[in-house]
C-alpha positions in Angstrom: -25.9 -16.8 50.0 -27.9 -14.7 48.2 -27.9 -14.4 44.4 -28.4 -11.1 42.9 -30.0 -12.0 39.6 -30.7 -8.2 38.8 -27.4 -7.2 39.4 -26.0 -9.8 36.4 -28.8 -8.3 34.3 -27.5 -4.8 34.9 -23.9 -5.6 34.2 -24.6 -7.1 30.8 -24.0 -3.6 28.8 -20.6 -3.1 30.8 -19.4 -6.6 29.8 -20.3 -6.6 26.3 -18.1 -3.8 26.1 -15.5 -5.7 28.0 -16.2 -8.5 25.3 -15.6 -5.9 22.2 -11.8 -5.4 23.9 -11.7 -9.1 24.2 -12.4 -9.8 20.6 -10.2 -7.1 19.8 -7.1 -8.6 21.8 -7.6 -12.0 20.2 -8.6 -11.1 16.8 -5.5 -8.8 15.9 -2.9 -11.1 18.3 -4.0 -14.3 16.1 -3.8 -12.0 12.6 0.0 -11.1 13.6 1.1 -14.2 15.5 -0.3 -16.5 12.2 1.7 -13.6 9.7 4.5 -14.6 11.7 4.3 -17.9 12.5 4.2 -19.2 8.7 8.0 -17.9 7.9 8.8 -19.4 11.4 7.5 -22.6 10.4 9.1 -22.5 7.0 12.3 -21.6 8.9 11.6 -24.2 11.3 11.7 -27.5 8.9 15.4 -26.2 7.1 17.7 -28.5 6.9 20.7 -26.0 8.0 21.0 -25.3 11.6 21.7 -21.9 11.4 18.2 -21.2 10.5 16.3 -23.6 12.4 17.9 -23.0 15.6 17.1 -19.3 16.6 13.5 -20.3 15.3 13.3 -23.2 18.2 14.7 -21.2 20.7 12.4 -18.6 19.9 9.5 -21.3 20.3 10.9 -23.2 23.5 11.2 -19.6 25.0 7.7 -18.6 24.5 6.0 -22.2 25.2 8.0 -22.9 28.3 6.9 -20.2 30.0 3.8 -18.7 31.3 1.5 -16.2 29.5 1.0 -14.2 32.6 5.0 -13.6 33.4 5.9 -12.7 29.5 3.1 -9.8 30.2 5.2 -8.6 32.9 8.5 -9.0 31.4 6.7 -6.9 29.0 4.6 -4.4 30.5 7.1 -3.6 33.5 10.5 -4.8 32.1 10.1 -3.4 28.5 7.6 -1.0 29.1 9.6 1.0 32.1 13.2 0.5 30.7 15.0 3.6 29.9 16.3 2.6 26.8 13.0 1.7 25.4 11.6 5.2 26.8 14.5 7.1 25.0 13.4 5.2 21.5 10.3 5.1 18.6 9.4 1.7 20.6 7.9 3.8 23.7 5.4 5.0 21.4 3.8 1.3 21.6 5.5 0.2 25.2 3.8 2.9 26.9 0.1 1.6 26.4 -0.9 -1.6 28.0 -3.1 -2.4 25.1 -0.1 -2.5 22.6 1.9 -4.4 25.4 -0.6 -7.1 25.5 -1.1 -7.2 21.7 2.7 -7.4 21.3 2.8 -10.6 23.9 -0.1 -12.2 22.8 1.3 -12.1 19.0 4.7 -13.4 20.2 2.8 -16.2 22.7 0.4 -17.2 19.5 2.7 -16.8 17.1 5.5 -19.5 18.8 2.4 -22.1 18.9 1.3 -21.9 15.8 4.4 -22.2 14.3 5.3 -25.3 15.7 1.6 -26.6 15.0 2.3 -25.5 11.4 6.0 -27.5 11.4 4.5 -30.3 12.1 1.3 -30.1 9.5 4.3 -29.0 6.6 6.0 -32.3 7.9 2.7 -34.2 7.6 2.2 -33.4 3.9 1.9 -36.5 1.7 5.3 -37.0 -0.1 3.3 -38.5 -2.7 1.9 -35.2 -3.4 5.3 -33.2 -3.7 6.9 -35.8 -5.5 4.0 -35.6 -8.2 4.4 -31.5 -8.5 7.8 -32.0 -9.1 7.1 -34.6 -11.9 5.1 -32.3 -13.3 8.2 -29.7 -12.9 7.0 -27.3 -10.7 9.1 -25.4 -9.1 9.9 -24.9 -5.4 8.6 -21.6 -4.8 5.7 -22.9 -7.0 5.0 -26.2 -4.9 5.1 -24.6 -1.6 3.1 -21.9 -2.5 0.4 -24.2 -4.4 0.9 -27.3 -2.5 2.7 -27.2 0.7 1.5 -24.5 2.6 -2.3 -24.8 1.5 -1.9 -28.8 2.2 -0.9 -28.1 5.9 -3.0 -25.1 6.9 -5.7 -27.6 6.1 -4.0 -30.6 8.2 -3.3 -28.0 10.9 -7.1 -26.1 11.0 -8.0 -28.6 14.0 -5.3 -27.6 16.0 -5.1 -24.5 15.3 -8.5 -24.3 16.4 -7.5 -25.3 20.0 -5.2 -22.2 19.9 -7.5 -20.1 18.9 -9.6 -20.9 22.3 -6.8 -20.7 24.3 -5.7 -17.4 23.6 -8.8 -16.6 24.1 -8.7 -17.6 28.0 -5.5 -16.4 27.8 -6.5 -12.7 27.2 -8.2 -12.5 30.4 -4.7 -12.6 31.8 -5.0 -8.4 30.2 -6.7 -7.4 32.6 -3.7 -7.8 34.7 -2.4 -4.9 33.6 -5.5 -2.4 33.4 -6.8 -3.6 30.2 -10.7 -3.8 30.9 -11.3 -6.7 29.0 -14.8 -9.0 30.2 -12.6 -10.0 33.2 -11.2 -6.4 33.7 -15.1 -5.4 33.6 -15.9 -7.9 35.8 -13.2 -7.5 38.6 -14.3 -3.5 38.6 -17.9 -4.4 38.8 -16.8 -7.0 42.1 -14.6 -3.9 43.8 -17.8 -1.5 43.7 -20.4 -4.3 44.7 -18.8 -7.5 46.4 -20.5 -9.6 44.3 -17.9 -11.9 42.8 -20.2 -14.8 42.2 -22.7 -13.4 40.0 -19.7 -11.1 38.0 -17.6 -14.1 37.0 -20.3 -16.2 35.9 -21.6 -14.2 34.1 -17.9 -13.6 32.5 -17.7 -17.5 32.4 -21.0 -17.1 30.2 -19.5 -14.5 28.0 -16.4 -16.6 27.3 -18.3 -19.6 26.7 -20.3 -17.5 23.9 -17.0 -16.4 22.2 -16.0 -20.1 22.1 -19.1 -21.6 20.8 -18.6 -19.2 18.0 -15.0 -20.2 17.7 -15.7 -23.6 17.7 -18.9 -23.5 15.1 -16.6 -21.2 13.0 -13.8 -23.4 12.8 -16.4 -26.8 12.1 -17.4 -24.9 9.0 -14.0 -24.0 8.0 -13.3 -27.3 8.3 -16.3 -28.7 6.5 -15.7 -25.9 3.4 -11.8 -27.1 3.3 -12.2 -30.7 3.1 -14.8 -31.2 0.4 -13.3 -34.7 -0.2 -14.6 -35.7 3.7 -18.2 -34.5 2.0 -21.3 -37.2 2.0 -22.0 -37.8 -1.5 -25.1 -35.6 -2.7 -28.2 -38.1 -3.0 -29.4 -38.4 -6.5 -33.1 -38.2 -6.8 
């Protein structure tokens, strides 16, 4: 087998465009999913059932079931039902970007959620007890204390979703979206070279995830100045 190095060379413009709709996909799914996965999660730990419960079916729904068939429940069940064609909602059903921004906020969104539950549930008692000493009030202590408290327990997690939404958005090119694996499999239809196309797409999501990964260390590193080495005194 021969490998065409040239050809990877000249796909590299066609990709990084394929990488702009990636970071597109991913960057306004995880800015809508984490909007609405922090009332989900505050909805999530109430005590009275008629709250939490439509929240955890909403979760169990979206994490039992695979990315790829809630874009086609989307895309060809929503997207080509009559009722939705007749309404203001076909004005975002009928594009395939919108569909997969609309699955990919639901998908993230359920995740995160329950990864923020459990951080809000992780917060030191200690710590709540002491702003209410102090006679904060609720609103006060969740806004102060709670909710900054767990985004910082959660950050490492979180981080893991963020990477895999990001393989999960190649599933986008599924439905025409030419995404870096949209870009690729057009590239392999004209030439034949499948090889050399989805490495070179492996290389680009690699990339993206090294810069995920160093983004969230320093995130990490800024949000936890306690973890901090001491500064050495001269």
């Amino acid at each position: 087998m021969e490998f065409d190095l040239q050809l990877m060379v000249d796909s590299i413009p066609s990709l990084l465009e394929g990488m702009a709709m990636t970071v597109q996909l991913i960057a306004l799914a995880l800015a809508l999913g984490l909007c609405l996965a922090i009332p989900l999660a505050l909805a999530r730990v109430s005590k009275h059932a008629v709250v939490w419960m439509p929240v955890y079916g909403f979760i169990f729904v979206f994490r039992g079931t695979p990315l790829l068939v809630q874009i086609f429940i989307v895309y060809y069940g929503l997207g080509q039902s009559e009722a939705v064609r007749e309404s203001f909602l076909w004005l975002v059903f009928k594009e395939a970007y919108w569909c997969a921004i609309f699955t990919f906020t639901l998908n993230t969104a359920a995740y995160t959620a329950e990864i923020l539950r459990g951080a809000i549930q992780a917060v030191p008692h200690g710590e709540l007890e002491a702003a209410r000493a102090l006679g904060m009030p609720k609103f006060l202590i969740l806004r102060r204390i709670t909710v900054p408290r767990a985004f910082r327990l959660a950050l490492p997690a979180y981080g893991n979703e963020i990477i895999l939404i990001l393989k999960g958005s190649a599933l986008a090119s599924t439905i025409t979206l030419l995404d870096i694996t949209g870009v690729a499999r057009v590239i392999v239809a004209r030439t034949f070279a499948p090889y050399e196309l989805f490495l070179l797409a492996a290389i680009f999501y690699l990339a993206l995830t090294l810069v995920i990964v160093r983004t969230l260390k320093y995130a990490e590193w800024r949000l936890s100045p306690h973890l901090r080495p001491p500064p050495h005194l001269g």
